[in-house]
C-alpha positions as CSV (number, residue, x, y, z in Angstrom):
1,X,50.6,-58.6,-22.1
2,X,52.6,-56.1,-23.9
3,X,49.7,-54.9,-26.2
4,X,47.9,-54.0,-22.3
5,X,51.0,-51.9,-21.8
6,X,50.9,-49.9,-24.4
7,X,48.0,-47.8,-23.9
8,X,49.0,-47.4,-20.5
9,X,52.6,-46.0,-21.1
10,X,50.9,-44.2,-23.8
11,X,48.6,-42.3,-21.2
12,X,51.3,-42.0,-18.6
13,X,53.4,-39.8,-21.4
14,X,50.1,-37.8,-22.1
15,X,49.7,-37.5,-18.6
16,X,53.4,-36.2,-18.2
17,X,53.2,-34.2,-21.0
18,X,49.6,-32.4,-20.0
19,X,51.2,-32.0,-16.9
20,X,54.5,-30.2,-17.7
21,X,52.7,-28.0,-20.1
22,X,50.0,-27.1,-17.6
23,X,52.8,-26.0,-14.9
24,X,54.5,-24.0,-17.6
25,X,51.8,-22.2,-18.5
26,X,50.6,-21.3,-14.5
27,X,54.4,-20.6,-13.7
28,X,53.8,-18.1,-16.6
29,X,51.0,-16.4,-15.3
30,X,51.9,-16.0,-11.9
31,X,54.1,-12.7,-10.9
32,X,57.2,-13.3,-8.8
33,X,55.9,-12.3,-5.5
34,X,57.4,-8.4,-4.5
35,X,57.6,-7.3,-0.6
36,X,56.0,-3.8,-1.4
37,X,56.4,-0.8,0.9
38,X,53.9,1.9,2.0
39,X,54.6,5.7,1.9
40,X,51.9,8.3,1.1
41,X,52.2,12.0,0.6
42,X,51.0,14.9,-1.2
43,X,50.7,15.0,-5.3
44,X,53.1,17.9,-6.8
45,X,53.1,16.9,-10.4
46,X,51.6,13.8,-11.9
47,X,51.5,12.5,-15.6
48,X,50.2,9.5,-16.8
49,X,53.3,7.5,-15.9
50,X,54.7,9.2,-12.9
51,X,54.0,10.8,-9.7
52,X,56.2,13.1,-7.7
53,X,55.1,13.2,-4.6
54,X,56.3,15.3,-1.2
55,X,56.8,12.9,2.3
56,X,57.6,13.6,5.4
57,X,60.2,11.9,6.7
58,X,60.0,11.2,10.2
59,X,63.4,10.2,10.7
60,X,65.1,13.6,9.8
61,X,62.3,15.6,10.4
62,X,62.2,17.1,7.0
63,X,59.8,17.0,4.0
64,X,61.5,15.6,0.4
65,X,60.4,15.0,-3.2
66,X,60.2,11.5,-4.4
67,X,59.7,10.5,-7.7
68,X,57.3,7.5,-8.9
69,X,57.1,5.6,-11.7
70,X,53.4,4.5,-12.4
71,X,53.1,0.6,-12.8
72,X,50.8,-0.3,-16.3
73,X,48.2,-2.1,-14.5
74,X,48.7,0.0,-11.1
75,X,45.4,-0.8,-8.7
76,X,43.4,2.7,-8.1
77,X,40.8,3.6,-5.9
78,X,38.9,7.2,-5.2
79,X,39.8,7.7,-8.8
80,X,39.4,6.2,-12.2
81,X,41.9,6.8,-14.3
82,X,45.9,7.8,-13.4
83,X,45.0,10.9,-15.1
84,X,42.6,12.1,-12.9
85,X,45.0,12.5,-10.0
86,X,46.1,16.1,-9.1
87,X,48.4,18.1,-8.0
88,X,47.6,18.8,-4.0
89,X,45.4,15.4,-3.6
90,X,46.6,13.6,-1.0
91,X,47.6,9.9,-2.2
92,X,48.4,6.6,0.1
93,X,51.2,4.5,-2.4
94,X,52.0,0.5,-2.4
95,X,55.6,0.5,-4.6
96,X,58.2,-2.0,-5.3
97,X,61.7,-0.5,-6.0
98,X,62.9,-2.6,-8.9
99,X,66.7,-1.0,-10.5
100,X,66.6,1.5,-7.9
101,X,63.1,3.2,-9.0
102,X,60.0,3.2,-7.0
103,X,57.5,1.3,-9.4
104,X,53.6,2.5,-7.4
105,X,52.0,-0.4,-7.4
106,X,48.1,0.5,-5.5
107,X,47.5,4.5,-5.4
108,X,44.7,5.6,-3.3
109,X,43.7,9.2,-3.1
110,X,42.3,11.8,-0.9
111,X,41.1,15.0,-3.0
112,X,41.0,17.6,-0.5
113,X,37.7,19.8,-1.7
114,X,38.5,23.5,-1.8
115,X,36.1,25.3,1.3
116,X,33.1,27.0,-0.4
117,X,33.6,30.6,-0.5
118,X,29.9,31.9,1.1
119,X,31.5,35.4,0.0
120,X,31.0,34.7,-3.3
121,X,27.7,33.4,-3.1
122,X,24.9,35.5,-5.0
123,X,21.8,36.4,-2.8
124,X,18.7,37.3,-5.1
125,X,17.8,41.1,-5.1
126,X,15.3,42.1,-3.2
127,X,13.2,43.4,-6.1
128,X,13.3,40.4,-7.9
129,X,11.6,38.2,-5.1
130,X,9.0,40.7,-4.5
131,X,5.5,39.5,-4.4
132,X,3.3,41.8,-6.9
């Protein structure tokens, strides 16, 4: 009976082993969950790892400057890269604050297009669209 054991307590340990190695390797991969907050603003400078953005703050009824710091694998949409955001584009920001800094998280912008300026628009000369 013993010798029927064996292979059983043998594959329990696997088991157990497979097991414990599996969870360590999930727990790895998953992030610690972070309650993120919402603010969105206009772009005044932006770099490749930072934004500094100006918010309105409805509680004191004045506009401030807050500064950014541009998470490696940040989510964006309406833009491709970090470095295609603007100075002026309007911009919706998920963030974390982690040691006091605002980490952005999800950036979505809003490029305001400049109006077209009809002013400046060429009309053809009147000789050249003559008919011969």
């Amino acid at each position: 009976m013993s010798r029927l054991l064996r292979p059983s307590v043998a594959s329990a340990a696997m088991l157990a082993l497979v097991g414990a190695w599996t969870a360590a390797a999930w727990a790895q991969d998953v992030e610690e969950v972070e309650e993120s907050e919402y603010s969105y603003g206009t772009v005044l400078q932006a770099s490749a790892d930072h934004l500094v953005v100006q918010e309105y703050d409805f509680e004191t009824g004045a506009t401030s400057e807050v500064a950014y710091r541009i998470d490696p694998r940040v989510m964006l949409h309406d833009v491709n890269t970090v470095t295609d955001i603007r100075s002026g584009d309007g911009v919706d920001i998920d963030y974390v604050v982690q040691s006091g800094q605002r980490i952005a998280k999800v950036i979505s912008v809003e490029r305001v297009e400049q109006p077209l300026d009809v002013e400046s628009l060429a009309l053809p000369d009147e000789a050249s669209t003559a008919l011969p």
